[in-house]
N, C-alpha and C positions, 0 to 999 in steps of 0.2 A: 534432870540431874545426871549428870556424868557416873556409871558405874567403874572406876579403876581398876576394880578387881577384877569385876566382870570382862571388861576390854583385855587384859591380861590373861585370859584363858583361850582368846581365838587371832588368829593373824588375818581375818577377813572383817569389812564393814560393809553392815548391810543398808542398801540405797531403796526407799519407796517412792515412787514419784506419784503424785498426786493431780490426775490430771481431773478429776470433778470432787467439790470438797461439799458435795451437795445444795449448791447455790449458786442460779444463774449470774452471768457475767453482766448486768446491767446495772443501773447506776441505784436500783430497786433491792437487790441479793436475794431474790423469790426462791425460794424453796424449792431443788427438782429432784429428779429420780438420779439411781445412779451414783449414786457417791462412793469415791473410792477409800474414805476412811473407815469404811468399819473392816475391809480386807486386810488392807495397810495393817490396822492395828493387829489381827489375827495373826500374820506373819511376824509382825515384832516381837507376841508373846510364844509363840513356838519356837523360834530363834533363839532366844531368849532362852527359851529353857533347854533347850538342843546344848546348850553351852553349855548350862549348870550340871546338865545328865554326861557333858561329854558325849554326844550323838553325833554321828554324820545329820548333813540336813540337806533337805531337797525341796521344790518348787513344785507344785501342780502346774496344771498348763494355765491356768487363771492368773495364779500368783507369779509365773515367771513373766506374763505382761507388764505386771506393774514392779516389781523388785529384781534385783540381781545382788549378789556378792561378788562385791570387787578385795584382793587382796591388799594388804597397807603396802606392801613394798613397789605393786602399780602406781598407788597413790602416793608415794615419797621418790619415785622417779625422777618429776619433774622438777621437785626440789619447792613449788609453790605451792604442795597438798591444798588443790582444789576440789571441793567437794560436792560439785556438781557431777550427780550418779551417771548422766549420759556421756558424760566425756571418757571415763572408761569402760562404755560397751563396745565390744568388738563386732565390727559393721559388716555384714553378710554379703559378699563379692561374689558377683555370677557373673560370667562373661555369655555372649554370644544371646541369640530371643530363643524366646519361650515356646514350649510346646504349643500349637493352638488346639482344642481340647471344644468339642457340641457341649453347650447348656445340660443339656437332656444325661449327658455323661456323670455332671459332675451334681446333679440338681433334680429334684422330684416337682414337677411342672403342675399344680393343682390348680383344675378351676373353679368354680365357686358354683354356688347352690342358685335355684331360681327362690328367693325369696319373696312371697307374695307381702304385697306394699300394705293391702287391707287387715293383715294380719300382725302391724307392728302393734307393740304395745310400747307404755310406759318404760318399762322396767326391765331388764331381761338380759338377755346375750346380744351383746353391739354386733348390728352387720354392717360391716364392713364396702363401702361399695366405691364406684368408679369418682364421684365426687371425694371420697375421701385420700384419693390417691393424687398430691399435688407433686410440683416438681420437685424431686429430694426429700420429700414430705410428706405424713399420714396426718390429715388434718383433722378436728372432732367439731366440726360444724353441720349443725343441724342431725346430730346421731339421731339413729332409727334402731329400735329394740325389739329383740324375738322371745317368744318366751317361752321361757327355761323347760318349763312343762310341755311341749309340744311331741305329738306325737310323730313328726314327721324324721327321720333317719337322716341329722345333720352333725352327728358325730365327726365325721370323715371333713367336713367344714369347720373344724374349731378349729383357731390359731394360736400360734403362741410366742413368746417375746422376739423381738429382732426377725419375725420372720419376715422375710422380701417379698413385698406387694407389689404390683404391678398392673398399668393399666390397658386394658387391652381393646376397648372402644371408646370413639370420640379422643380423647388427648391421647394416643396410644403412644404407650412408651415411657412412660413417667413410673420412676419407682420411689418406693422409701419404706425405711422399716418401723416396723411397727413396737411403739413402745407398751410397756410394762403396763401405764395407768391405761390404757386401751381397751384388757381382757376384763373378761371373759370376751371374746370377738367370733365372729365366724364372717367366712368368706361368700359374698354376695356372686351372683352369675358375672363377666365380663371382668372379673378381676383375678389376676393370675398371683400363685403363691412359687414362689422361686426356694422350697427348702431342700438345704446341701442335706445329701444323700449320701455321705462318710467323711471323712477328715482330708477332700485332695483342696477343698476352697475353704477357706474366710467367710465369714456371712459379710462382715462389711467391707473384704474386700471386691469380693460380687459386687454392692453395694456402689462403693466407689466408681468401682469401673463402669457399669451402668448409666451412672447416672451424669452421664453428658450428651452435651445436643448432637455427636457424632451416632449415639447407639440411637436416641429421640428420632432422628433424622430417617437414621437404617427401618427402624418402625414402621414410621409415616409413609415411606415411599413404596413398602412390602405388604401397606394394609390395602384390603378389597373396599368398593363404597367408596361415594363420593362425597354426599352432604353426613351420612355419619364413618366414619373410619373404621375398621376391624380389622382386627391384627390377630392370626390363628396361632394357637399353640403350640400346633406341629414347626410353622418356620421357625418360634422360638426356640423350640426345642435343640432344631438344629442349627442355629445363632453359634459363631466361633468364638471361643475366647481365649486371650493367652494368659496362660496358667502357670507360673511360678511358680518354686517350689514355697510347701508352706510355710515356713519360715520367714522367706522375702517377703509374700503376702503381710506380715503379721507386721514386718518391720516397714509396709509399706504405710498400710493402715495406722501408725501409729504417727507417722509425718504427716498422711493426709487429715488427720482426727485434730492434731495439732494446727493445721492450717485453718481448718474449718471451725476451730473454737476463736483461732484471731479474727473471723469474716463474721463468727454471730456474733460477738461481744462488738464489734464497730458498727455491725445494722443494728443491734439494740439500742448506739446509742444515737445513729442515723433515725431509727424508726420512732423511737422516742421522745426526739427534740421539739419543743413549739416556744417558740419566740414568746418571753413573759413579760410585763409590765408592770411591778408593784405600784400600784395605783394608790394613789395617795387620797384621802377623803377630802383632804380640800380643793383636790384639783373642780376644775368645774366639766359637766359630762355635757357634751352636745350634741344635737344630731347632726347626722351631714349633711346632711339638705341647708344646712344653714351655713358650710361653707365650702360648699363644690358645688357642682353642675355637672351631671353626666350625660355623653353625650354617646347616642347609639355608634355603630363601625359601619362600613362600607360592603355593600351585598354586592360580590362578585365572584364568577366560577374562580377556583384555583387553577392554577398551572404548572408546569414543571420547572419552565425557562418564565421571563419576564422584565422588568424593569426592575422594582423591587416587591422585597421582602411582604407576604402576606401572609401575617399573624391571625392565626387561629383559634378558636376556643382550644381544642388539642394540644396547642403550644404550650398552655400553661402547667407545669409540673407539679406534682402532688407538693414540694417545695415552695411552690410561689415562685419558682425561676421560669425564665424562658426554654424552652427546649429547643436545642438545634440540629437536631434530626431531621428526618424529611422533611425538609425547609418547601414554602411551596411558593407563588409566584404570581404578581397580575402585572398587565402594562399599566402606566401610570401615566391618566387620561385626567382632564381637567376636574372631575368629579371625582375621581379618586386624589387629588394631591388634596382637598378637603380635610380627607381621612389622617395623613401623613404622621407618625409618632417624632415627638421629642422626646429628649435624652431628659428620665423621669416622669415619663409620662405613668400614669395607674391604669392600670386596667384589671374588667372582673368580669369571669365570666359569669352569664346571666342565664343558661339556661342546661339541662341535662344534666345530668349525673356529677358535674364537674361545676355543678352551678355554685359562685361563690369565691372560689378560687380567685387572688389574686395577686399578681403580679409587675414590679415595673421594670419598663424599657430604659434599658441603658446602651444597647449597641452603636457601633460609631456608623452604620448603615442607614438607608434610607429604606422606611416602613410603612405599612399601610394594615391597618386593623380591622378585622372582620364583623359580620352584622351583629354575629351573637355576643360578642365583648363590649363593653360597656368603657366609656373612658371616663375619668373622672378630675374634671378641671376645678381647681381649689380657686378659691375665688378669695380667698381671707389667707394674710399674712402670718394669722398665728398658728398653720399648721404648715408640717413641711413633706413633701410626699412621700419622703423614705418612713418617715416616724407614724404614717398613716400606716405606708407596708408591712413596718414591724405589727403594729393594730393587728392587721387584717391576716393574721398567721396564727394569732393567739386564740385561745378556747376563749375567752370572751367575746371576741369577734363573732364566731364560730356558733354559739349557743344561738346567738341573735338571730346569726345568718338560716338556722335551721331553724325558727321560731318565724322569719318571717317568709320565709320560702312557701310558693302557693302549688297547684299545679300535683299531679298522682305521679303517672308515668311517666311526663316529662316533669320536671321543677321547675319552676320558674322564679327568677329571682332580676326584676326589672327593676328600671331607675327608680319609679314610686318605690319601692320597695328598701332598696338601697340608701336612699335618702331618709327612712328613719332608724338606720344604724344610731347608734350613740356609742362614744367614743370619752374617754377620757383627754382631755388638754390643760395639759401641763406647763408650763413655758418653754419659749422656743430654745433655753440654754437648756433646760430639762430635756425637750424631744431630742438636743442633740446628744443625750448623755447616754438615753436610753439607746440612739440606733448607732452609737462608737462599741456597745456593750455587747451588741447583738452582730455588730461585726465582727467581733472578739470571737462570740459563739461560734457565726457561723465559718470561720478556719478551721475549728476544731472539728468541724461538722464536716467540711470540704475534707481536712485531712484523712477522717474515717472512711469516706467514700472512697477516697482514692487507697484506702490500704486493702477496702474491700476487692479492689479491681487489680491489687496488685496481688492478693494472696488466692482471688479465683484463678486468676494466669498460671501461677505456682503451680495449683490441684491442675489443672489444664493440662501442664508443661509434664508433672509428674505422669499421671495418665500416656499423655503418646508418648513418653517413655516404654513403658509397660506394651503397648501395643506397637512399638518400636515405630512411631513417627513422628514427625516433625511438627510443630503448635507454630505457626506462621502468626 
């Protein structure tokens, strides 16, 4: 509700912009850390009464991230009082680069504790270690716990929110900070803590900057060791970086945080998608042995050059697409034109960690399919092999697929095996109803990936800015 009277005691209107309303950006609204409403609202009722007291009023450095006062006569300028809050902040212009500025200057370089493995327990202070340190990212897979009562001096090891982790053996180079729901945590040996050491850096503008395969790269190539990597403390320390004043920083981070909310919200709905089928109970369910025939692929070395195209177990993508990446190659010899794919052929891989996966061939290229892939020739008219693909992406597929999978280390998932899939079939105007639907999906699914790759280029592009180069 509009206060009149209230609005009539100030000539400024205050903007909060709300960049986490404490709920992930998926299609789920899960619950996260981090919400900027309850700030937001603490600013509106001290404002709020700044007016009624008749007070000046001022910003902490927290609240000036998220709020500004703009005056109305900025906003009646243009004559369309737009009340979108960023359109009148006044944008922070520096010419010429940045000081470059040692790690070690600006940054308290800590390494972590040797933490004995036989001594984790259930319960206790999370250690923090080299596994938990992924690209961009502090992962909580497989946590390990010290306890709280020990008498060993790991004081000097506790962490705490937003601190900058880092990995210093095996993936060396990879950072990410460390959130809230993480602590009580302490710092494991071989992982380094990156905390600023007075007000000249950002935490997440460090962060940022970091965390690209340019700094990754500078790591790898400055670590000792061959089969495992190690990366010293001292080179990090003295690692250069160009340092903006604080300000820029802050106005940097707030583009870059904004870029990387559009790339999680588009993998959430990328990582999240599986092709569905409301199955109808009348449909009749069949196995597929009773209307295909699979038939094993062609066992031969790959190459670089060749006649054609040799598809791989590797080729098929966590998607069920093809991959056209390192494309690889055989001459096509009369025992291989056997093999040969058409346009719609199925294929699934049948062995390894990838076992199950399947995919079909639609390139206007001539191809040849490898030992470990499986083809699958329909032998019966009432099924059609796109309406299979859609199938074989869905959790129902999937549960089977894992249920009949044999084999430890390696899995295996052979023709026998494949052939008591069951399936639901539907009529052939139905299968076509379901895979026009699922084409529909998958656009929206293309579209997300490609806004992912256009908004990493962005982060990319702003970055060698900042280190004044060129993003080719």
């Amino acid at each position: 509700m509009l206060d009149k009277n209230l609005a009539k005691k100030t000539n400024k209107i205050l903007f909060a912009k709300i960049n986490n309303d404490g709920f992930g950006l998926g299609a789920q609204r899960r619950e996260v850390k981090g919400s900027d409403l309850p700030l937001a609202l603490e600013v509106i009722k001290r404002y709020k009464q700044s007016i009624i007291e008749n007070k000046d009023f001022e910003f902490n450095a927290d609240e000036a991230k998220l709020a500004s006062l703009i005056e109305k006569k900025i906003i009646a300028e243009s004559g369309d009082y737009n009340l979108g809050g960023d359109r009148y902040k006044e944008a922070l212009v520096y010419s010429g680069k940045w000081n470059f500025v040692e790690l070690g200057n600006v940054c308290e370089i800590l390494n972590g504790y040797a933490f004995k493995s036989e001594n984790y327990v259930k319960d206790g202070i999370r250690v923090l270690r080299i596994t938990n340190v992924q690209k961009g990212v502090i992962v909580d897979e497989n946590p390990k716990f010290y306890s709280l009562d020990t008498k060993e001096s790991i004081e000097q090891y506790k962490l705490v929110k937003d601190d900058l982790l880092m990995s210093l053996t095996g993936n060396v180079g990879r950072v990410g900070l460390l959130p809230n729901y993480l602590l009580p945590a302490a710092l494991n040996q071989r992982v380094a803590c990156l905390r600023n050491n007075g007000e000249k850096v950002d935490k997440r503008f460090l962060f940022h900057l970091l965390n690209q395969d340019i700094f990754e790269q500078s790591c790898i190539a400055s670590s000792k060791g061959i089969a495992q990597k190690n990366l010293s403390t001292v080179w990090l320390s003295n690692y250069k970086i160009p340092l903006p004043p604080l300000e820029v920083q802050e106005q940097i981070v707030v583009e870059l945080d904004n870029y990387q909310k559009i790339i999680d919200g588009a993998r959430q709905v990328v990582e999240n998608y599986k092709p569905h089928i409301d199955i109808d109970p009348d449909w009749e369910m069949v196995e597929l042995g009773k209307v295909c025939k699979p038939e094993y692929g062609f066992t031969e070395r790959a190459k670089e050059k060749g006649d054609v195209r040799f598809v791989r177990i590797t080729d098929i993508g966590q998607d069920g697409k093809l991959i056209n990446d390192e494309k690889k190659y055989i001459d096509l010899t009369a025992t291989a034109k056997k093999y040969l794919l058409k346009k719609g052929d199925v294929l699934v891989a049948r062995t390894g960690a990838t076992f199950g996966k399947t995919m079909m061939f639609n390139e206007d290229y001539e191809a040849v399919f490898a030992s470990f892939l499986i083809r699958l020739v329909f032998l019966s008219k009432k099924i059609t092999p796109d309406y299979y693909w859609v199938f074989a992406q869905s959790q129902s597929y999937w549960d089977q697929a894992n249920s009949l999978m044999t084999g430890g280390g390696q899995p295996q998932f052979n023709g026998n095996a494949i052939k008591k899939i069951k399936l639901p079939m539907p009529s052939i105007d139905s299968q076509r109803e379901i895979v026009a639907q699922v084409e529909q999906e998958q656009k929206i699914i293309d579209a997300n990936k490609k806004l992912i790759e256009m908004y990493e280029q962005k982060v990319k592009d702003r970055i060698a800015k900042v280190w004044g180069e060129k993003v080719v």
